[in-house]
N, CA, C and O of each residue as an XYZ file, in Angstrom:
880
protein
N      77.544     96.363    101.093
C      78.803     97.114    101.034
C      80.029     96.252    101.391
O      81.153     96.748    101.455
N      79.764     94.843    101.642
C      80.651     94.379    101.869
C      82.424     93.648    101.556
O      83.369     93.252    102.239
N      81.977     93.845     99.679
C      82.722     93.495     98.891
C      83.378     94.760     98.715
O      84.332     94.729     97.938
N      83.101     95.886     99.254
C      83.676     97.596     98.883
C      84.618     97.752    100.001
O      85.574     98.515     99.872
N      84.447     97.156    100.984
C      85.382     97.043    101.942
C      86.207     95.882    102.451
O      86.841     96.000    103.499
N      86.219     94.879    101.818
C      87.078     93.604    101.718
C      88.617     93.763    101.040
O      88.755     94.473    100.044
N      89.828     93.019    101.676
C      90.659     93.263    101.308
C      91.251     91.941     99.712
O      91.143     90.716     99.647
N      91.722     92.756     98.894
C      92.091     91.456     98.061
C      93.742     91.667     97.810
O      94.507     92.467     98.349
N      94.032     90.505     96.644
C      95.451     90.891     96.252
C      95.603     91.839     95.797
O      96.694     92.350     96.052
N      94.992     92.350     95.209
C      95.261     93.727     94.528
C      95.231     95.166     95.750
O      96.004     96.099     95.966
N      93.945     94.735     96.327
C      93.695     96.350     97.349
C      93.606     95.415     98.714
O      92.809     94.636     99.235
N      95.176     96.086     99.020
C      95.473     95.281    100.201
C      95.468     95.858    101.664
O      96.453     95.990    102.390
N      93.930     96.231    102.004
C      93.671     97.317    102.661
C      94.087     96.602    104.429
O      94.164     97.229    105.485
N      94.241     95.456    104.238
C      94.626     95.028    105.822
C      96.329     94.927    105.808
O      96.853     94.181    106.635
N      97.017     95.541    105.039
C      98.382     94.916    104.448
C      99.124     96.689    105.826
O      98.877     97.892    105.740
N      99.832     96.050    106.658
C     100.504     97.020    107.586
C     101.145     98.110    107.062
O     101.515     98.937    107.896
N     101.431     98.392    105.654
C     102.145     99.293    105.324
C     100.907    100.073    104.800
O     101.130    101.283    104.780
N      99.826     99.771    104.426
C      98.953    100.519    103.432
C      98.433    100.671    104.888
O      98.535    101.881    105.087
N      97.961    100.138    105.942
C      96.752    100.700    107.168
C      98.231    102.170    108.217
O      97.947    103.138    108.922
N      99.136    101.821    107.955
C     100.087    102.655    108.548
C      99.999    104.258    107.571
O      99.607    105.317    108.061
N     100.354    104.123    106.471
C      99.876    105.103    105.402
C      98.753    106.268    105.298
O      98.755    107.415    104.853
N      97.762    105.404    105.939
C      96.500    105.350    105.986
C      96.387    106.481    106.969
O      96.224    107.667    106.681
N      96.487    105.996    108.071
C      96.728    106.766    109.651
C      97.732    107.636    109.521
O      97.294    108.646    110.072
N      98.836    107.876    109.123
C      99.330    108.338    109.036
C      98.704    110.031    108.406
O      98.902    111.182    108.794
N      98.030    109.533    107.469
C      97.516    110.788    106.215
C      96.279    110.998    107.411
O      95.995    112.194    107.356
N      95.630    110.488    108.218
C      94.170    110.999    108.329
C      94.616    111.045    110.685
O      95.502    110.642    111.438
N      93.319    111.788    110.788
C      93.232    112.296    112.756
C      92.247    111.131    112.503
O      91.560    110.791    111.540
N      92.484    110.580    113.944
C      91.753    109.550    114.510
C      90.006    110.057    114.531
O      89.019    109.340    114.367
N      90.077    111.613    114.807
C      88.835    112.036    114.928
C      87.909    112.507    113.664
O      86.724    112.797    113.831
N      88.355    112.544    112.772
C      88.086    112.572    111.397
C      86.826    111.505    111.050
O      86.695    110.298    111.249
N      85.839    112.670    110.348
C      84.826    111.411    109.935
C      85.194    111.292    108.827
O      86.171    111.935    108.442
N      84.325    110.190    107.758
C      84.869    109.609    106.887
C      85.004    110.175    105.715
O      85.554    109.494    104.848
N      84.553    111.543    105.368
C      84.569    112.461    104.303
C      85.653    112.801    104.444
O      86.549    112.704    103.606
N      85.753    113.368    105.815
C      87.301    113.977    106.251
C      88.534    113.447    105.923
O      89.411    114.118    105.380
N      88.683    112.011    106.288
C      89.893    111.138    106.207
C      89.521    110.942    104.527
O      90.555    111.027    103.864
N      88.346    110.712    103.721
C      88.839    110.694    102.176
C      89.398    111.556    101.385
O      90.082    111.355    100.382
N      89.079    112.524    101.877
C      89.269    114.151    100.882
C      91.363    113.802    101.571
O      92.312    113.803    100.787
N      91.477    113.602    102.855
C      93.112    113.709    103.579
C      93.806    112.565    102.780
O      95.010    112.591    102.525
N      92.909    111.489    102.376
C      93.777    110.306    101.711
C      93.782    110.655    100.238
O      94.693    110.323     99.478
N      92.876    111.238     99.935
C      93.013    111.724     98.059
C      94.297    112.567     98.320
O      95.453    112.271     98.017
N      93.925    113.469     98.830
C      95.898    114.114     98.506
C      96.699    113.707     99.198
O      97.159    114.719     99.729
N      97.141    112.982     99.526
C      98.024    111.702    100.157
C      98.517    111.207     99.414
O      99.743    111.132     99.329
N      97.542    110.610     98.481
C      97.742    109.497     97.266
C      98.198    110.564     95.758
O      98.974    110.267     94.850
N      97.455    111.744     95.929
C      97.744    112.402     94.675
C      99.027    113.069     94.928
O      99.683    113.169     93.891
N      99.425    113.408     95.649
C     100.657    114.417     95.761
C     101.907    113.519     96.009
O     102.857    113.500     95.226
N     101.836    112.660     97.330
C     102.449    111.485     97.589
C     103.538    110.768     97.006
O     104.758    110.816     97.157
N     102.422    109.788     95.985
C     102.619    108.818     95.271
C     102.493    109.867     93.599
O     101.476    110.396     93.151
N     104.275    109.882     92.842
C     103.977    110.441     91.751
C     103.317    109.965     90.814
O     103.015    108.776     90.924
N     102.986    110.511     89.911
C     102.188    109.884     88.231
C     103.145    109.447     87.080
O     103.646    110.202     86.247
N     103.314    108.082     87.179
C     103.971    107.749     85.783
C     103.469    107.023     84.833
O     103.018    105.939     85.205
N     103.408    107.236     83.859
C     102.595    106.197     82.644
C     102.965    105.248     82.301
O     102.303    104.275     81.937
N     104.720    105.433     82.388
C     105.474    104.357     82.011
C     105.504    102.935     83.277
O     106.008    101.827     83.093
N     104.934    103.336     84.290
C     105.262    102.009     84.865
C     103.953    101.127     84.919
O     103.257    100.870     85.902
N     103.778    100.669     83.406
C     102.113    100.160     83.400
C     103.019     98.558     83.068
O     103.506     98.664     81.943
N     103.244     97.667     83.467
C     103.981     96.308     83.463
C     103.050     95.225     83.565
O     101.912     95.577     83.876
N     103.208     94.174     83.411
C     102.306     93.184     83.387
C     102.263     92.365     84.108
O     101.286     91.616     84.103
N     103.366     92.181     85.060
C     103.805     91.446     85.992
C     102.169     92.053     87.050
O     101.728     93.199     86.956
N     101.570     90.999     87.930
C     100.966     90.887     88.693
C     101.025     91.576     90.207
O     100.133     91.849     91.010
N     102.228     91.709     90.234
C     102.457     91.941     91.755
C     102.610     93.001     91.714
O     102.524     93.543     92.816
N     102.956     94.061     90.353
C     103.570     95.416     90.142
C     102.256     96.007     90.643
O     102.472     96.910     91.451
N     100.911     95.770     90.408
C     100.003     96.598     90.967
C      98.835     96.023     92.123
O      97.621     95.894     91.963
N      99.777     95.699     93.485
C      99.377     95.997     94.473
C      99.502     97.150     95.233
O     100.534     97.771     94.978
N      98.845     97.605     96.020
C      98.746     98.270     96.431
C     100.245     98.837     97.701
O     100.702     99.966     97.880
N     100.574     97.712     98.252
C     102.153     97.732     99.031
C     103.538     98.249     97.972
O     104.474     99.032     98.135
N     103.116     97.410     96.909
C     103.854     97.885     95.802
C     104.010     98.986     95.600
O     105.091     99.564     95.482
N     102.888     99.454     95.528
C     102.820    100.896     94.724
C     103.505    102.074     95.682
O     104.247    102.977     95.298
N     103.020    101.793     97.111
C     103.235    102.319     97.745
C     104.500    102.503     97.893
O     105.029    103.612     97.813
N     105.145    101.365     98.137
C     106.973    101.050     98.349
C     107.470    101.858     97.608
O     108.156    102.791     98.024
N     107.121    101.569     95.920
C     108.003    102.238     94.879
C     107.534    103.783     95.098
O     108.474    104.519     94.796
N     106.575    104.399     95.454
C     106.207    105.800     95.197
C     106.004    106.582     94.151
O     106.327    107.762     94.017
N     105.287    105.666     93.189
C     105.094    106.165     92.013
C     104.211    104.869     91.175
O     104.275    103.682     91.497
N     103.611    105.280     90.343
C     102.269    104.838     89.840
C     101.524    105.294     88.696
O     101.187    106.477     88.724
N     101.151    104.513     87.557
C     100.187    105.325     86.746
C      98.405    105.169     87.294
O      97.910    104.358     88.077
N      97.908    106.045     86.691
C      96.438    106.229     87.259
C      95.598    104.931     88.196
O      95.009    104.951     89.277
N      95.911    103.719     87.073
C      95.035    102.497     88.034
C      95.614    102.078     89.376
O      95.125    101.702     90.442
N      97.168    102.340     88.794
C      98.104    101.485     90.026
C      97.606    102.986     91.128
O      97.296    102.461     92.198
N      97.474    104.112     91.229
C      97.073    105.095     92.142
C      95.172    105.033     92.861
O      94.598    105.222     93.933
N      94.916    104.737     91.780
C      93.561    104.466     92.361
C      93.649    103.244     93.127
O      93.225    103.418     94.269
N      94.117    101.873     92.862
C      94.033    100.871     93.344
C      94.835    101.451     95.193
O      94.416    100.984     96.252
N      95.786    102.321     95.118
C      95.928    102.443     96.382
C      95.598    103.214     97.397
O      96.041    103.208     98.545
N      94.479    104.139     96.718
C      93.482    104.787     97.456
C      92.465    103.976     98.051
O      91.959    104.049     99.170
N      92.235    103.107     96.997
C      90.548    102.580     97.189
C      91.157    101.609     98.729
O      90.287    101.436     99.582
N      92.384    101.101     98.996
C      92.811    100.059     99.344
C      93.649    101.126    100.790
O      94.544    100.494    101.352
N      93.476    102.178    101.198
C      94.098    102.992    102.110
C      92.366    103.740    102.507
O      92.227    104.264    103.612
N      91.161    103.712    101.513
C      90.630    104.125    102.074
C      89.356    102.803    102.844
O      88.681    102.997    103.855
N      89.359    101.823    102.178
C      89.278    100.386    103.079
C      89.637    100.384    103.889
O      88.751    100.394    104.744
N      90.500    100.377    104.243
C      91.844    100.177    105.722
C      91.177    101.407    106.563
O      91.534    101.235    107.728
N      90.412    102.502    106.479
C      89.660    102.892    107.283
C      88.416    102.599    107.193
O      87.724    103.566    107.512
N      87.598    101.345    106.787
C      85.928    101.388    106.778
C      85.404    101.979    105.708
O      84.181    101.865    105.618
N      86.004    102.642    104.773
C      85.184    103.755    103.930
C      85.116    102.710    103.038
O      86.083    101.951    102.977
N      84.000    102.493    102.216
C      83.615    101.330    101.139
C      84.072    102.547    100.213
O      83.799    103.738    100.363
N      85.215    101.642     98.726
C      85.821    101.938     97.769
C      85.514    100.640     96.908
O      85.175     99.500     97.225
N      85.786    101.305     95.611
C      85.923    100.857     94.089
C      86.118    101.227     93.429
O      85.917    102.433     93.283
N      86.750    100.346     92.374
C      87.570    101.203     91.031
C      86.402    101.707     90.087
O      85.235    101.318     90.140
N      86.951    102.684     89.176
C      86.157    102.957     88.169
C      86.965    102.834     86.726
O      88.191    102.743     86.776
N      86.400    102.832     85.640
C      87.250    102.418     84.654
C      86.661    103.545     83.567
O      85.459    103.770     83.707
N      87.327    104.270     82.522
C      87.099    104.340     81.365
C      87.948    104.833     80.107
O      88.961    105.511     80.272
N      87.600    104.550     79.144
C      88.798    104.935     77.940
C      88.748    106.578     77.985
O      87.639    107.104     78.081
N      89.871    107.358     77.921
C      89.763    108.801     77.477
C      90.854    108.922     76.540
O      91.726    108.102     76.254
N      90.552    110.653     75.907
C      92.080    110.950     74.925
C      92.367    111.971     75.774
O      91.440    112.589     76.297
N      93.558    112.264     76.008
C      94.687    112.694     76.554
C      95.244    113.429     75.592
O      96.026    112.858     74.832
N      94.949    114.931     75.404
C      95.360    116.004     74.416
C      96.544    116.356     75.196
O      97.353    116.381     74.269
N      97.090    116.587     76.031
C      98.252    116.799     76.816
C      99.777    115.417     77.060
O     100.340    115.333     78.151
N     100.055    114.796     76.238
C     101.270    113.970     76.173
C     102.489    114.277     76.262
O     102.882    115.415     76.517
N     103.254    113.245     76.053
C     104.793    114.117     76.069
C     104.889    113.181     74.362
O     104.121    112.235     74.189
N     106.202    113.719     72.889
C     106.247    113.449     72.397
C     107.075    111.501     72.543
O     107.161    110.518     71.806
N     107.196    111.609     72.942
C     107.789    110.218     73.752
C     106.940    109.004     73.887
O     106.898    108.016     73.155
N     106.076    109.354     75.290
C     105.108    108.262     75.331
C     104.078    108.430     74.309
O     103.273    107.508     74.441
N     103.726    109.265     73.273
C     102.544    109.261     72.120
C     103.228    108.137     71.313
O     102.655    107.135     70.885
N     104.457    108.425     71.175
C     105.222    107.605     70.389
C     105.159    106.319     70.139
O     104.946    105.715     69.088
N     105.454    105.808     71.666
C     105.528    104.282     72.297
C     103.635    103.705     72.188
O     103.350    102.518     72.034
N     102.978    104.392     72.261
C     101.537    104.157     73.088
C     100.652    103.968     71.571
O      99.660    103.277     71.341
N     101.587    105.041     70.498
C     100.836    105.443     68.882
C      99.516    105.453     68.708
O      98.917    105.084     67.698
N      98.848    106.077     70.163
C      97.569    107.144     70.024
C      97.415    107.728     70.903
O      97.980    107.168     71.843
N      96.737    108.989     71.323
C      96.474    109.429     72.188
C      95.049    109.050     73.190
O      94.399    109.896     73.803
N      94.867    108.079     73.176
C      93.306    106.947     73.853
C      94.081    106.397     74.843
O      95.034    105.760     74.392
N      94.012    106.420     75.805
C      93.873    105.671     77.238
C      93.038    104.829     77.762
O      92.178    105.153     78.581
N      93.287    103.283     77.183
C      92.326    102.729     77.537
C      92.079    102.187     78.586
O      92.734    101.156     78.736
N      91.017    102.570     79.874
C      90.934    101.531     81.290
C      91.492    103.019     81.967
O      91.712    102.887     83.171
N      91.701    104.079     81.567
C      91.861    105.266     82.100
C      91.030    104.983     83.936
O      89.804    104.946     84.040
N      91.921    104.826     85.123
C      91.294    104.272     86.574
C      91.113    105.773     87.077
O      91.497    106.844     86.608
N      90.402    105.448     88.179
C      89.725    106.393     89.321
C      89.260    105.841     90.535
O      89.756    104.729     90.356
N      88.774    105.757     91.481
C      88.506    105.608     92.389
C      87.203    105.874     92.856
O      87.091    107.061     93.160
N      86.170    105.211     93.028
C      84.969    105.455     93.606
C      84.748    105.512     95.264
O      85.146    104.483     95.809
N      84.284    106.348     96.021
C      84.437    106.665     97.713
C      82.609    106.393     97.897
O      81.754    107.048     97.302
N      82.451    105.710     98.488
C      80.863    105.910     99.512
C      80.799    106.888    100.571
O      81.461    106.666    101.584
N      80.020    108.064    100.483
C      80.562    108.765    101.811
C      79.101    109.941    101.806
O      78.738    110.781    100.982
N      78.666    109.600    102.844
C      77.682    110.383    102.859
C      76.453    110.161    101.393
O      75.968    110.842    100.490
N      76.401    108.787    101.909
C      74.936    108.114    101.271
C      75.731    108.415     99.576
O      74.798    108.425     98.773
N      76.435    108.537     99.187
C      76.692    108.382     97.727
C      77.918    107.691     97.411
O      78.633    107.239     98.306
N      78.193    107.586     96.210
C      79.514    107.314     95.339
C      79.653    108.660     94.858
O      78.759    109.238     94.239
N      80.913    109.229     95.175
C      81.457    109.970     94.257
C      83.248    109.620     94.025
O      84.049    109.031     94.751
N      83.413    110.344     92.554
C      84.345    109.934     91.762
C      86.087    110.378     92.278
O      85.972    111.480     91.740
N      86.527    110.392     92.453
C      87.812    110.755     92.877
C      89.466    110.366     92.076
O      89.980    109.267     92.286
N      89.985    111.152     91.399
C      91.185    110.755     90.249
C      92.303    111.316     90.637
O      92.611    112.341     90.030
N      93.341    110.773     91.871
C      94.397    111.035     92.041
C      95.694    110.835     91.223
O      96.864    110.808     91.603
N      95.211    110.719     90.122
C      96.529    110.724     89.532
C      97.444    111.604     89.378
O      98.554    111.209     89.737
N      97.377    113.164     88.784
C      98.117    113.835     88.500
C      98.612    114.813     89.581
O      98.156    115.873     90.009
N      99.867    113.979     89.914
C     100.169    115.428     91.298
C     100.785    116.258     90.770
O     101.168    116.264     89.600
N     101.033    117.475     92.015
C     101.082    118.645     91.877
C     102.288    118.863     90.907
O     102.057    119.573     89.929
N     103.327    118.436     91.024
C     104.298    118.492     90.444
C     104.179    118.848     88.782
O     104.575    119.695     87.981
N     103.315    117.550     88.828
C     103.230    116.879     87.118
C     102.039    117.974     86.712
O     102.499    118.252     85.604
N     101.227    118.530     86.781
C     100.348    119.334     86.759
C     100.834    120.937     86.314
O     100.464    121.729     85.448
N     101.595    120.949     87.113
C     102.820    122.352     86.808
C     103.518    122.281     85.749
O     103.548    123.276     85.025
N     104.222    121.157     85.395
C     104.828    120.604     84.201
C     104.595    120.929     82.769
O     105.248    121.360     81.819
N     102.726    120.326     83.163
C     101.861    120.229     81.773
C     101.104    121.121     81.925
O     100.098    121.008     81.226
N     101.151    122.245     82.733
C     100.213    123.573     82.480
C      98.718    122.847     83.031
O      97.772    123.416     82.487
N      98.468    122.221     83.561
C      97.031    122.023     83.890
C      96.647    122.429     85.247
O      97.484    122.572     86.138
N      95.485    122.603     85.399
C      94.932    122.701     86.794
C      94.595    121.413     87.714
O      93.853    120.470     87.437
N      95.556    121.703     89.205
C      95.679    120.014     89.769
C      94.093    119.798     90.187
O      93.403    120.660     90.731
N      93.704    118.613     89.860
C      92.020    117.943     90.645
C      92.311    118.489     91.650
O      93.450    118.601     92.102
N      90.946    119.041     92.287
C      90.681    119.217     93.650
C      89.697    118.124     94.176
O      89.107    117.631     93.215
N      89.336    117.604     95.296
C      88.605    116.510     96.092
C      88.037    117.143     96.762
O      88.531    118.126     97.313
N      86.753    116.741     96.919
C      86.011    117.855     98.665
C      85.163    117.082     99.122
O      84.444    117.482    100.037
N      84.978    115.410     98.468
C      84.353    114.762     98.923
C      82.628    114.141     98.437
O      82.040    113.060     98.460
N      82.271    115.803     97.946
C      81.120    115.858     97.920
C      80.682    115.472     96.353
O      79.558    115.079     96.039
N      81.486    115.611     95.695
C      80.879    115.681     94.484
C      82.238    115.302     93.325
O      83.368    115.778     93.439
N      81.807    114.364     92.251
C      82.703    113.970     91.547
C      84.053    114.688     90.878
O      83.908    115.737     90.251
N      85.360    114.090     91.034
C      86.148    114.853     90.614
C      87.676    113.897     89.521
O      88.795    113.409     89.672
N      86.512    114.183     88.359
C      87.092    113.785     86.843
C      88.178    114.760     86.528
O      88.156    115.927     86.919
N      89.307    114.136     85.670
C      90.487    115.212     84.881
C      89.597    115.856     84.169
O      88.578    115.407     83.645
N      90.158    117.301     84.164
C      89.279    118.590     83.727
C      89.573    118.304     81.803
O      90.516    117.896     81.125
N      88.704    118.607     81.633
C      88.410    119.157     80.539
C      89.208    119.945     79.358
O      89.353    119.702     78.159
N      89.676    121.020     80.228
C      90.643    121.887     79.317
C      92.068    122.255     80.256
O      92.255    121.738     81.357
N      92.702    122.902     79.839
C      93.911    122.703     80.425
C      93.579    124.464     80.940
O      92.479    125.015     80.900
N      95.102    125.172     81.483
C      94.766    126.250     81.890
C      94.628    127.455     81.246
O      94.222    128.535     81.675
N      95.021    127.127     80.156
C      94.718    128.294     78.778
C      93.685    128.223     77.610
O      93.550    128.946     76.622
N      92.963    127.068     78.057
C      91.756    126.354     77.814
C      91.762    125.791     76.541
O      91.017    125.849     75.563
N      92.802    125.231     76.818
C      92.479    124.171     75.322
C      92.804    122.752     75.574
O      93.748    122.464     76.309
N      92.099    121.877     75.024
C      91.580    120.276     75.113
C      92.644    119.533     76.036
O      93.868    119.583     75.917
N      92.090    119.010     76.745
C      93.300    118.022     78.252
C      92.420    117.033     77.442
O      92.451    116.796     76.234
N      91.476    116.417     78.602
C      91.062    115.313     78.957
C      89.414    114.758     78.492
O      88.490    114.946     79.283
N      89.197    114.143     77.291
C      87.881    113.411     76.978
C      87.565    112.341     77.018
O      88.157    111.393     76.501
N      86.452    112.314     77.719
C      85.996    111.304     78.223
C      85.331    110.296     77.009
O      84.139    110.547     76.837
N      85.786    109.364     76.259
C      84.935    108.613     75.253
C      84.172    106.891     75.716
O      83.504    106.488     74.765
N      84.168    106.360     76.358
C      83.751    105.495     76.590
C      84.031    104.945     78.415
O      85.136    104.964     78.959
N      82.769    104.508     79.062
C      82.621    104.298     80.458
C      82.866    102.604     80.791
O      82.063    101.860     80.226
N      83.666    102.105     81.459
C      83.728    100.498     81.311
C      83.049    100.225     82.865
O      82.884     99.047     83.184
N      82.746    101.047     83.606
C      81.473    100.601     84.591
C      82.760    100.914     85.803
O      83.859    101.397     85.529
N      82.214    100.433     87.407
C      82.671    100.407     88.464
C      83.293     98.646     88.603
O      83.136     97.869     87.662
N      83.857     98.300     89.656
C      84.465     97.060     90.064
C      84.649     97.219     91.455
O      84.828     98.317     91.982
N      84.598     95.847     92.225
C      84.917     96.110     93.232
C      86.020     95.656     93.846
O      86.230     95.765     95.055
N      87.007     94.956     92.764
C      88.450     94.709     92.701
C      89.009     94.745     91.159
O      88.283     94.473     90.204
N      90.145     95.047     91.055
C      91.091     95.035     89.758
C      90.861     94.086     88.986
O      90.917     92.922     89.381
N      90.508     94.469     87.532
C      90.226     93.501     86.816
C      91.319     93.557     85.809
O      91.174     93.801     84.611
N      92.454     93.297     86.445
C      93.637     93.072     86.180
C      94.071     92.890     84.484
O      94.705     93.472     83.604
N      93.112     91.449     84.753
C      93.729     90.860     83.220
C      93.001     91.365     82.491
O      93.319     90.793     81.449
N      92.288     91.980     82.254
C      91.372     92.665     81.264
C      91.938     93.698     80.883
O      91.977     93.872     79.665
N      92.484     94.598     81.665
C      92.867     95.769     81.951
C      93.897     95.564     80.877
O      93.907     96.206     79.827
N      95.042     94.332     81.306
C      96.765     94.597     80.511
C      96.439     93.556     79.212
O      97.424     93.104     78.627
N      95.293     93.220     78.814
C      94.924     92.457     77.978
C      94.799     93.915     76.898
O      95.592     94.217     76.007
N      93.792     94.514     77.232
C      93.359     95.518     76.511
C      94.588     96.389     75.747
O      94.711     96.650     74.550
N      95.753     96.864     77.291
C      96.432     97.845     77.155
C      97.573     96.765     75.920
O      97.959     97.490     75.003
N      98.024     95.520     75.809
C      99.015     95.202     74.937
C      98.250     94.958     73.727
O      98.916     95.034     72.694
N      96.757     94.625     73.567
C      96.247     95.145     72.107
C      96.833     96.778     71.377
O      97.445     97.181     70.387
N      96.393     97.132     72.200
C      96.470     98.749     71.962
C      97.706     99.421     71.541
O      97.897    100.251     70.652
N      98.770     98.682     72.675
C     100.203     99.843     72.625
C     100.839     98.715     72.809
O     101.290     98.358     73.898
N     100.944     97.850     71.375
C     102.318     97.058     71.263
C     103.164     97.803     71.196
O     103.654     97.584     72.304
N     103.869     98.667     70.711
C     105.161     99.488     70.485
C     105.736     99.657     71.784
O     106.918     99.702     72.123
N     104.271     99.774     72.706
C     105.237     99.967     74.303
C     105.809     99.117     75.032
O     106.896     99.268     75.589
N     104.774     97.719     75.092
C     105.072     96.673     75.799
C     106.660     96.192     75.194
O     107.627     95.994     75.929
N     106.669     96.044     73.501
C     108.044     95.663     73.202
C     109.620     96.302     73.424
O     110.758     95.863     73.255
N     108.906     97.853     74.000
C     110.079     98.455     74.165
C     109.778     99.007     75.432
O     109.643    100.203     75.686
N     109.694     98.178     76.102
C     109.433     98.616     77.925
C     111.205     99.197     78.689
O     111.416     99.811     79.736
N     111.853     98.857     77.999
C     113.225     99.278     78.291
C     113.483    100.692     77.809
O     114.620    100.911     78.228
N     113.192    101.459     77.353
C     113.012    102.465     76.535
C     112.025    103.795     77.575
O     111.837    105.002     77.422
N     111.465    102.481     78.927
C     110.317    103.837     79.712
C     110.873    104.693     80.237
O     111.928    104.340     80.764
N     110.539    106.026     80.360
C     111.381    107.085     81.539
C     111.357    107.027     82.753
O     110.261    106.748     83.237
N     112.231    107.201     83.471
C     111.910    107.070     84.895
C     112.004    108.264     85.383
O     112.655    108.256     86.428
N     111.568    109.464     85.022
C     110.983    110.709     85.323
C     110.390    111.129     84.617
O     111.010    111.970     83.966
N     108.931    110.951     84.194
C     108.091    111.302     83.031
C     107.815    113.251     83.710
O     107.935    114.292     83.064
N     107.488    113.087     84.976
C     107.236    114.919     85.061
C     108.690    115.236     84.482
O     108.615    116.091     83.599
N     110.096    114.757     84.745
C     110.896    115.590     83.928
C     110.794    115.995     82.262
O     111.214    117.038     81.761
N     110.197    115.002     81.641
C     110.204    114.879     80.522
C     108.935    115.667     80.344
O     109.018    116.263     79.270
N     107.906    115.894     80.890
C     106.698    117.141     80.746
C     107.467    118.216     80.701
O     107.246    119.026     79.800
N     108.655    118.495     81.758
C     108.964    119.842     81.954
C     109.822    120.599     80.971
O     109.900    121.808     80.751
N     110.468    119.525     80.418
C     111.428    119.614     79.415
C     110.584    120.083     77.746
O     110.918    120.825     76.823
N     109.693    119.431     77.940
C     108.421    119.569     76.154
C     107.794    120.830     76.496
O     107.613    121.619     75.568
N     107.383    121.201     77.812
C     106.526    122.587     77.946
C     106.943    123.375     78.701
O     106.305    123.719     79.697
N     108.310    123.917     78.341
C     109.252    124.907     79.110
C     108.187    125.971     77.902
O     108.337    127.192     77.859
């Protein structure tokens, strides 16, 4: 378990602002289910969900980073869970996989020109003799926005973007699994994503800097 709880550049779980964070969200007396389920909505509610701030620059997804700015798309949010829940002992790792995303705004479909998410992140927790799955991305806010039901965490048992939205029609499919890691595999990751969504990378000036506004605005 030792590489699940090691700090790197990316999950900078000994870094004073992420172990302050950390404590902050969780009671000293808290066992370690306790303080994960307190740091998943920490990180999900917290730290907002943006798609647009997926950049290539290196430093944009550390974990201090992420934190500083307060806002994050899915990997950059997982990377600062896994890296807040390190900073208490709890062995973390990323998880990776491509999904489609039936819920967009006409905007980023635009820029992205599909609805596939590739490297779609999550967070893997050890806790009570298992791995289970944990996906803080979509807070409460953004969830309200797009009509969906926010993830719940309880520790015990995996918790993937649902399925259908709240009037039950198609959110989130799961099409391909790219395995667990036990640090950011960075360049793979923005390798993949500028195959995919040239239109975005070239017009990175063009990102919103309130994407829940722009949900709220498409699904009034």
């Amino acid at each position: 378990m030792e590489k699940y709880l090691d700090h790197t550049y990316y999950i900078e779980s000994n870094h004073p602002k992420i172990i302050e964070f950390a404590k902050k969200n969780t009671t000293k007396g808290n066992n370690p289910l306790e303080k994960a389920v307190s740091l998943y909505y920490a990180v999900r509610d917290g730290i907002r969900y943006n798609p647009y701030s997926m950049k290539p620059e290196k430093a944009n997804m550390k974990a201090s980073s992420i934190l500083k700015k307060g806002y994050g798309y899915c990997v950059a949010k997982a990377v600062l869970l896994a890296a807040c829940a390190r900073s208490q002992n709890i062995p973390a790792r990323l998880g990776f996989a491509d999904v489609k995303n039936h819920l967009n705004t006409k905007k980023l479909k635009e820029l992205m020109g599909t609805d596939t998410f590739f490297y779609h992140g999550f967070t893997e927790l050890f806790l009570n003799n298992q791995w289970v799955k944990a996906t803080p991305a979509f807070n409460l806010e953004l969830c309200d926005n797009f009509n969906v039901r926010p993830l719940e965490f309880d520790g015990t048992k995996d918790s993937i973007l649902h399925p259908l939205d709240k009037s039950g029609k198609k959110h989130m499919e799961y099409i391909k699994d790219h395995g667990s890691f036990a640090d950011l595999p960075w360049d793979k990751i923005i390798d993949a994503g500028k195959k995919a969504y040239p239109k975005y990378f070239e017009n990175l000036e063009r990102c919103s800097k309130d994407f829940a506004a722009e949900a709220k605005e498409e699904n009034q």
